[in-house]
C-alpha positions as CSV (number, residue, x, y, z in Angstrom):
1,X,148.2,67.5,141.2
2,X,150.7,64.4,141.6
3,X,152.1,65.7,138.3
4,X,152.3,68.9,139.4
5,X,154.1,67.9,142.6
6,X,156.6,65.4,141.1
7,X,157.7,68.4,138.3
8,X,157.9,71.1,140.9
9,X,155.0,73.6,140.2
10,X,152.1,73.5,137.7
11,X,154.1,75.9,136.0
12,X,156.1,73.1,135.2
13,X,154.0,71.0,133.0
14,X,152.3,71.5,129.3
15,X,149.1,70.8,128.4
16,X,150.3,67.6,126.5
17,X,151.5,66.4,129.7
18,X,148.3,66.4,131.2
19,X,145.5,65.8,128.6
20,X,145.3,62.7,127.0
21,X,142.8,62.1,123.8
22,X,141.1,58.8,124.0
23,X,138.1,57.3,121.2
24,X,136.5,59.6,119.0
25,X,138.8,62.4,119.6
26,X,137.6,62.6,123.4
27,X,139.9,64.7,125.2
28,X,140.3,63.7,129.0
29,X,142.0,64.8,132.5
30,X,142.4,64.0,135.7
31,X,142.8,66.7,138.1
32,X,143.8,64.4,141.3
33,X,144.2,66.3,144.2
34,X,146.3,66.2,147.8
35,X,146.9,63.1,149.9
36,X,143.4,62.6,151.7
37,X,143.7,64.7,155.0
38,X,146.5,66.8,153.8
39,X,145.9,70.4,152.2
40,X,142.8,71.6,150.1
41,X,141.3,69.3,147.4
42,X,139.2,72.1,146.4
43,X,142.6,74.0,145.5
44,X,142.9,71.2,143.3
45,X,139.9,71.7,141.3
46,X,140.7,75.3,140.9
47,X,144.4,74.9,140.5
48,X,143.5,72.7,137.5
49,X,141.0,74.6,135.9
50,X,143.0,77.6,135.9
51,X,145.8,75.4,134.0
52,X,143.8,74.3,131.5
53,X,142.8,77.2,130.7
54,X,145.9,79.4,131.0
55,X,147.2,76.1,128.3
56,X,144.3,76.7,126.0
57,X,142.5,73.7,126.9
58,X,139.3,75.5,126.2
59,X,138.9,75.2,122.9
60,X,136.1,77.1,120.4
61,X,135.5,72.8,118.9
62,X,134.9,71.3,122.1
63,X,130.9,70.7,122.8
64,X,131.2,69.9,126.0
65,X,133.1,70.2,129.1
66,X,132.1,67.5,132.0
67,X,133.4,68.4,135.7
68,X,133.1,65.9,137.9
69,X,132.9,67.4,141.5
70,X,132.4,65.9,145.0
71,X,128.8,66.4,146.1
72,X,129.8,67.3,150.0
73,X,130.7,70.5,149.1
74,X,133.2,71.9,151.9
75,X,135.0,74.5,150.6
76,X,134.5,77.1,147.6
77,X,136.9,75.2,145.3
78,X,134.4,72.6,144.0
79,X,131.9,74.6,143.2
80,X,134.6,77.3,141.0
81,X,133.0,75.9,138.1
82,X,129.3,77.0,138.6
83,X,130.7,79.7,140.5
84,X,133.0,81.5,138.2
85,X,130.0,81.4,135.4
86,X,132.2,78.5,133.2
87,X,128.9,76.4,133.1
88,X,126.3,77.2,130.7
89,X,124.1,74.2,132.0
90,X,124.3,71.9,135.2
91,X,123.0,68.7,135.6
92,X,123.5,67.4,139.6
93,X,123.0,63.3,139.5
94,X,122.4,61.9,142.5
95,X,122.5,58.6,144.1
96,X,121.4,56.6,146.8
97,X,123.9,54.3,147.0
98,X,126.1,53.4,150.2
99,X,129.5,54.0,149.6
């Protein structure tokens, strides 16, 4: 989202800009989101998703696709994932640990 705002519009960037391939061919972003207490962060989630795949990011060779997603689910945004049918499985981890 940072990137996003610093080029103008998501419209702006290319997929090179904003995935990064790291060991074993492991291809990785980082979504971000607004300044804590200012906009949506869910937005963010489903701004982003609808990049990457508008970009292609979705490949037929990737095996997996990991979202990461706040637990204290307060808007529709973080949930897009599950909600829009893009998971085949999902696997909720929980811990107990104070933050």
């Amino acid at each position: 989202m940072e990137m996003a705002a610093e080029a103008g519009t998501v419209e702006d960037l290319e997929l090179e800009d904003v995935l990064k391939v790291g060991y074993g061919g492991v291809k990785c972003v980082e979504s971000g989101g607004p300044e804590p207490g200012v906009g949506c962060a869910g937005r963010g989630v489903i701004t982003a998703i609808n990049f990457l795949e508008e970009e292609g990011a979705y490949e037929d060779d990737l095996d997996f696709v990991f979202y990461d997603v706040l637990g204290d689910v307060v808007c529709g945004g973080f949930a897009m994932p599950i909600r829009e049918n893009k998971a085949q499985e999902i696997y909720i981890v929980c811990s107990g640990e104070m933050m």
